[in-house]
C-alpha positions as MATLAB code, in Angstrom:
seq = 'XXXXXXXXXXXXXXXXXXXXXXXXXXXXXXXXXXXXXXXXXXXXXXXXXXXXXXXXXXXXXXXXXXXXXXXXXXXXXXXXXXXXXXXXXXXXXXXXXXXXXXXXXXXXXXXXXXXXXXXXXXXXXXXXXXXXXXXXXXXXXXXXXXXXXXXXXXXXXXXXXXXXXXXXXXXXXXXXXXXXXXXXX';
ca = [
     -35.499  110.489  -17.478;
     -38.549  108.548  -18.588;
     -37.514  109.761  -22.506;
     -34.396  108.684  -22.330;
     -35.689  105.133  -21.313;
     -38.031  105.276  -24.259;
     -35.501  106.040  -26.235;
     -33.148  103.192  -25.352;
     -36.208  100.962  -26.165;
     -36.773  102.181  -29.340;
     -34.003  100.752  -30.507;
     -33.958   97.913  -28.618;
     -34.142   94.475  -30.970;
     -35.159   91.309  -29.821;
     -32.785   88.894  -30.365;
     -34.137   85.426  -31.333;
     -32.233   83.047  -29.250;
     -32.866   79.165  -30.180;
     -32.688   76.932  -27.448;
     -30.610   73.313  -27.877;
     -32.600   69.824  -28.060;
     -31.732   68.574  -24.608;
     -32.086   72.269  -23.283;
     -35.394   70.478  -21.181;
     -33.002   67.455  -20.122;
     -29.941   69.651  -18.460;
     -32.803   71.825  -17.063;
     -34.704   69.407  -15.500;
     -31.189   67.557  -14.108;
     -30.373   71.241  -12.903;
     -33.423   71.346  -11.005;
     -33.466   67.838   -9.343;
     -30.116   68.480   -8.273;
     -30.704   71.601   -6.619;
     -34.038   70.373   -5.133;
     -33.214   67.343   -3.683;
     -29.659   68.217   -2.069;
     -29.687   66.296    0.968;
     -29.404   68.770    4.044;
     -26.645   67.385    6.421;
     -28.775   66.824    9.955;
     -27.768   68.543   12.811;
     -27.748   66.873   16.145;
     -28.696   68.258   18.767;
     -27.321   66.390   21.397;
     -23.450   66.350   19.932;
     -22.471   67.587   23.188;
     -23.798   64.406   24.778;
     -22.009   62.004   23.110;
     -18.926   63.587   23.665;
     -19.672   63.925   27.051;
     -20.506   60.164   27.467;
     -17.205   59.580   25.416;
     -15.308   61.478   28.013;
     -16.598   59.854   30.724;
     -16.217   56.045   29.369;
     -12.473   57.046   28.698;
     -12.025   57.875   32.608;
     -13.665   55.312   34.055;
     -11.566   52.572   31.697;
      -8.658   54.554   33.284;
      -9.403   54.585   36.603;
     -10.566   50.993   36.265;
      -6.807   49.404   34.661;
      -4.739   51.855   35.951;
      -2.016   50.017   37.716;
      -2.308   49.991   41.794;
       0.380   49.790   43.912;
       0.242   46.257   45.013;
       0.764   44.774   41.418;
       4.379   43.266   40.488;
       6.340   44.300   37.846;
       7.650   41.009   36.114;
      11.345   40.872   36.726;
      12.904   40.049   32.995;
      16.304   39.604   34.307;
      15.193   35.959   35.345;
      14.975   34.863   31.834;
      17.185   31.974   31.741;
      19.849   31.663   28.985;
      20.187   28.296   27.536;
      22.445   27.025   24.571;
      19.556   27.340   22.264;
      18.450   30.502   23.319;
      21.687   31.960   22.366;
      21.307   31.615   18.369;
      19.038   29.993   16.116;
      22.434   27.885   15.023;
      22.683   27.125   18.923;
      19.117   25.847   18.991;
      19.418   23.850   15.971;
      22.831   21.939   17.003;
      21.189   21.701   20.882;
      17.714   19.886   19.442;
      19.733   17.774   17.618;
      21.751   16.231   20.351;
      19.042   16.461   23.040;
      16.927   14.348   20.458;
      19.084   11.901   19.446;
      20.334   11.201   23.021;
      16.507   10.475   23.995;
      15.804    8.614   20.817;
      19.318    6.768   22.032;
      17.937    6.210   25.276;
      14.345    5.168   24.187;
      16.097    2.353   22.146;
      18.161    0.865   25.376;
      16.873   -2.497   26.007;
      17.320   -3.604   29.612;
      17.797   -6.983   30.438;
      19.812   -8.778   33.329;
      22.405   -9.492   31.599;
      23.159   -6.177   30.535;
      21.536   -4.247   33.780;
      25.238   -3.559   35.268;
      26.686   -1.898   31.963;
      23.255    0.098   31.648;
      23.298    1.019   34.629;
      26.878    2.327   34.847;
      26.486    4.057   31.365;
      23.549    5.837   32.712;
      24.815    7.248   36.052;
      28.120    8.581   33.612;
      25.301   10.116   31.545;
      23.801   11.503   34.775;
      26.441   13.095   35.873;
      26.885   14.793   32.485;
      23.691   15.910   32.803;
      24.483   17.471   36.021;
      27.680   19.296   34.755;
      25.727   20.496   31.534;
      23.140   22.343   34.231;
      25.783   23.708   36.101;
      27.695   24.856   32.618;
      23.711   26.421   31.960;
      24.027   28.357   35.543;
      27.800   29.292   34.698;
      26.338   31.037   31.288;
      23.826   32.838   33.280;
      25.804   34.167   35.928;
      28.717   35.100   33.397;
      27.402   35.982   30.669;
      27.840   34.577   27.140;
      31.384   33.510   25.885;
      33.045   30.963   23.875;
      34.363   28.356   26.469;
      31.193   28.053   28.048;
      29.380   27.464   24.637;
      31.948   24.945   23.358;
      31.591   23.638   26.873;
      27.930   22.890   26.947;
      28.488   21.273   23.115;
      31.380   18.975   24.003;
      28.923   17.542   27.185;
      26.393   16.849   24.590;
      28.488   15.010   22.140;
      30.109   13.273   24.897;
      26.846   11.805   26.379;
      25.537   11.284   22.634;
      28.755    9.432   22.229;
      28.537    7.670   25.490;
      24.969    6.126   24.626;
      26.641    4.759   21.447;
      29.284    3.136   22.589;
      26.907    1.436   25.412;
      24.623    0.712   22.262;
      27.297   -0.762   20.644;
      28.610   -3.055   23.574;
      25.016   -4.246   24.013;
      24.500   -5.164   20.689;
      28.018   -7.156   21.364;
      27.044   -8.736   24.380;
      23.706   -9.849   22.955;
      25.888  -11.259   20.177;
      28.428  -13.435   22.491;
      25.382  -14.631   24.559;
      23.525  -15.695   21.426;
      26.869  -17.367   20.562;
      27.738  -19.429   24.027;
      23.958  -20.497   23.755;
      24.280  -21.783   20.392;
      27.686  -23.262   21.318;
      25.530  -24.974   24.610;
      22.701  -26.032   22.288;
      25.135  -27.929   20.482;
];
């Protein structure tokens, strides 16, 4: 066996192999890489984080879990209104409900005109009145069209209502500048 080894030598060549120019630089990359792999750390006390994990999770549980003396909010008392009914609804209801304040924020009381005012405004208080009971008649039956066109009629009627009593001032203020003119004279 050893000749036959000998033999194989013999005619064994050495091949001249030339390295490349950055042969140093991608060995010495190579190297840095393989020597300064970060090693991922291993903790030892894993299990105790998940154990502190676990019990955090129970005692937040045990802590807002619901008891038996809390009340579960009733949302069948949500109370329908015109507005609530449609964004259209809400719109045309703003509208009226504005202008009839802005209406009522213009009034000028006087004595002259106390009696009208004060006849125009219990009208408009009983239309108030019927548009709260129209409001209880929606939530007890339910949405349908008379109701609706109900609850818009009252407010064009009382929006109407402050007009007219705007407009009878304004003429009443007119004939009472006129008689004291026609006195003055």
């Amino acid at each position: 066996m050893q000749q036959d080894i000998r033999n194989s030598t013999k005619n064994y060549k050495e091949e001249n192999i030339e390295l490349s120019a950055n042969h140093m630089s991608k060995f010495q990359a190579l190297l840095e890489k393989e020597l300064h792999q970060k090693k991922p750390k291993k903790k030892p006390f894993k299990w105790l984080s998940i154990a502190a994990s676990v019990v955090l999770l129970l005692s937040l549980g045990i802590k807002f879990y619901p008891s038996e003396n809390i009340e579960i909010p009733n949302t069948e008392t949500k109370e329908i209104s015109l507005g609530s009914i449609s964004p259209e609804f809400e719109t045309i209801e703003k509208y009226y409900k504005n202008s009839i304040n802005l209406e009522i924020s213009q009034l000028e009381m006087t004595d002259e005109n106390k009696e009208i005012l004060d006849s125009y405004l219990i009208k408009i208080g009983e239309l108030t009145k019927e548009y709260k009971s129209l409001t209880l008649e929606l939530n007890k039956n339910g949405v349908n069209d008379a109701t609706i066109d109900a609850l818009i009629r009252n407010l064009q009627l009382r929006l109407q209502l402050l007009k007219r009593l705007k407009k009878q001032l304004k003429q009443l203020k007119n004939l009472n500048k006129t008689q004291n003119e026609t006195q003055n004279i």
